[in-house]
N, C-alpha and C positions, 0 to 999 in steps of 0.2 A: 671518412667521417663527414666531410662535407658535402659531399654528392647524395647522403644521407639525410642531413639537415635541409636541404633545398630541396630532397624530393618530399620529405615531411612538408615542409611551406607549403610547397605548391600542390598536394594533397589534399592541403586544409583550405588554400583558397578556392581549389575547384568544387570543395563538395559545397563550402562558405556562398558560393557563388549559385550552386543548387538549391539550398535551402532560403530561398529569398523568403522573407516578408508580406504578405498579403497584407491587406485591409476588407475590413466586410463594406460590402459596396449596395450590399441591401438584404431586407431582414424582416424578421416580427417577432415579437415577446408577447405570446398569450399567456391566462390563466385564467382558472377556477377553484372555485373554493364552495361547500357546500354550505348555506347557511337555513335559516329557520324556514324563510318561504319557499326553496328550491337551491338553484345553485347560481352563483356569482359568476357571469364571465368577464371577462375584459381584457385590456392590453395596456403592453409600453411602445414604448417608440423600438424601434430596431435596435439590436447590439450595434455598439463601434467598436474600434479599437484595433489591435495588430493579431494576426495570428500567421501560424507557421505548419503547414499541413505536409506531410510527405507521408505518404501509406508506406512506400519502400526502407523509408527510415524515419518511425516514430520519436526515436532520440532527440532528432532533430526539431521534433514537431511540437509548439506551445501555444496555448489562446489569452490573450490578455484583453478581457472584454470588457464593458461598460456598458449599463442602463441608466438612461435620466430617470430618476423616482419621483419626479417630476409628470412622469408624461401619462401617469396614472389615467387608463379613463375606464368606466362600464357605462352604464346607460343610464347613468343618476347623478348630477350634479354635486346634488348633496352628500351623496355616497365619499364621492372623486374628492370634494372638499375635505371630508374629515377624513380619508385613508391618508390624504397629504401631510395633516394635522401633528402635531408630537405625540396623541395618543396615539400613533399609527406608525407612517415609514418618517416624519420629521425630515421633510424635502428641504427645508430651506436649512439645517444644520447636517442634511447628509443626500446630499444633493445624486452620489449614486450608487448605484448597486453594482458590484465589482466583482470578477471571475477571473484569476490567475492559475492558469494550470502550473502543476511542477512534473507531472507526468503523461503523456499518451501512450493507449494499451490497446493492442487488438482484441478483442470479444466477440468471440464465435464469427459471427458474417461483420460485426459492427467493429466500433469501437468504443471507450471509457478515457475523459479526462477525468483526472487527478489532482485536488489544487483547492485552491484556497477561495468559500464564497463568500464575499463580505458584504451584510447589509446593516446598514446602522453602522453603531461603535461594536460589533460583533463579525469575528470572523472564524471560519469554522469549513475543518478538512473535509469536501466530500466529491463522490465519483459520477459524474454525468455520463451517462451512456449516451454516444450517438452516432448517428450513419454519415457517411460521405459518399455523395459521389460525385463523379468527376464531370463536370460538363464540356460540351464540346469545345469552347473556345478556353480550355484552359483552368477553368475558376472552378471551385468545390461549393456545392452545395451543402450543406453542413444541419443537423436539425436532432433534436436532443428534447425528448418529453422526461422530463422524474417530479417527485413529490420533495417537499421541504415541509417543518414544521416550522410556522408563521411565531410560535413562542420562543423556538430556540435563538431567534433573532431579534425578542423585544419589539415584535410587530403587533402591535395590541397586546390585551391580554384576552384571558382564557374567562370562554362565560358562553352559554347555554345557546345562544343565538347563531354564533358562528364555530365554525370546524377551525381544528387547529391545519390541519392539513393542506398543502395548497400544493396543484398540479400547475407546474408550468412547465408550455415547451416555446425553446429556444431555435429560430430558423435564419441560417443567414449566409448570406454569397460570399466567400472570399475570395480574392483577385488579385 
């Protein structure tokens, strides 16, 4: 029975010891949104935060990421100042935009996290598709384009000028 419990331990510490921890070590958060004159593009600062990648064993595999909503920018000042605004993402009471997987799924050639996206005081179950691949020193490339609705989050409201819908993809190194 105890040659049992000590092969369990050290089991758990060898795979414990495969499944290391990353950090994104570089990135970019774009998006677009269609509004009255054409379409809105812009960016955030890169994801940070930890993530856990293994293709061989998804289980193991979680992203806990982080955007400044802060780092708002398009090619308009004034735009940038009021999306910051409380009629908008309210950066200085929610400083960020927050992605906790509780699951990883393989999808045909790709893959699907699973998990919790929180922007504002709003948070809400949804499934990011995206590609990994492996580079050569090691680290995954990592990159995720899907649509959110900017109302389901208390990001603005709804009015004739702008689209509810807004495309962002998510790009970033993990190492």
């Amino acid at each position: 029975m105890k040659v049992k419990i000590l092969l369990f331990f050290f089991a758990l510490l060898t795979y414990a010891a495969q499944a290391q921890t990353s950090k994104v070590v570089s990135g970019a958060t774009n998006f677009s949104v269609k509004f009255v004159l054409g379409t809105c593009n812009g960016t955030f600062d890169a994801p940070k935060g930890g993530a856990i990648f293994d293709p061989n064993n998804l289980n193991a595999s979680a992203f806990n990421l982080t955007v400044a909503a802060a780092t708002f920018k398009t090619n308009s000042n004034a735009r940038d100042k009021d999306m910051k605004s409380d009629k908008y993402f309210d950066v200085a009471k929610y400083p960020e935009i927050h992605f906790k997987s509780s699951k990883i799924e393989k999808k045909d050639a790709n893959y699907q996290a699973i998990g919790t996206l929180t922007i504002k005081d709003v948070s809400k179950t949804v499934t990011l598709p995206f590609e990994a691949k492996k580079n050569a020193d090691g680290s995954y490339a990592l990159a995720s384009t899907f649509d959110i609705n900017r109302l389901d989050y208390k990001v603005g409201e709804s009015n004739w000028k702008l689209k509810d819908v807004v495309t962002l993809t998510i790009k970033a190194v993990i190492k």
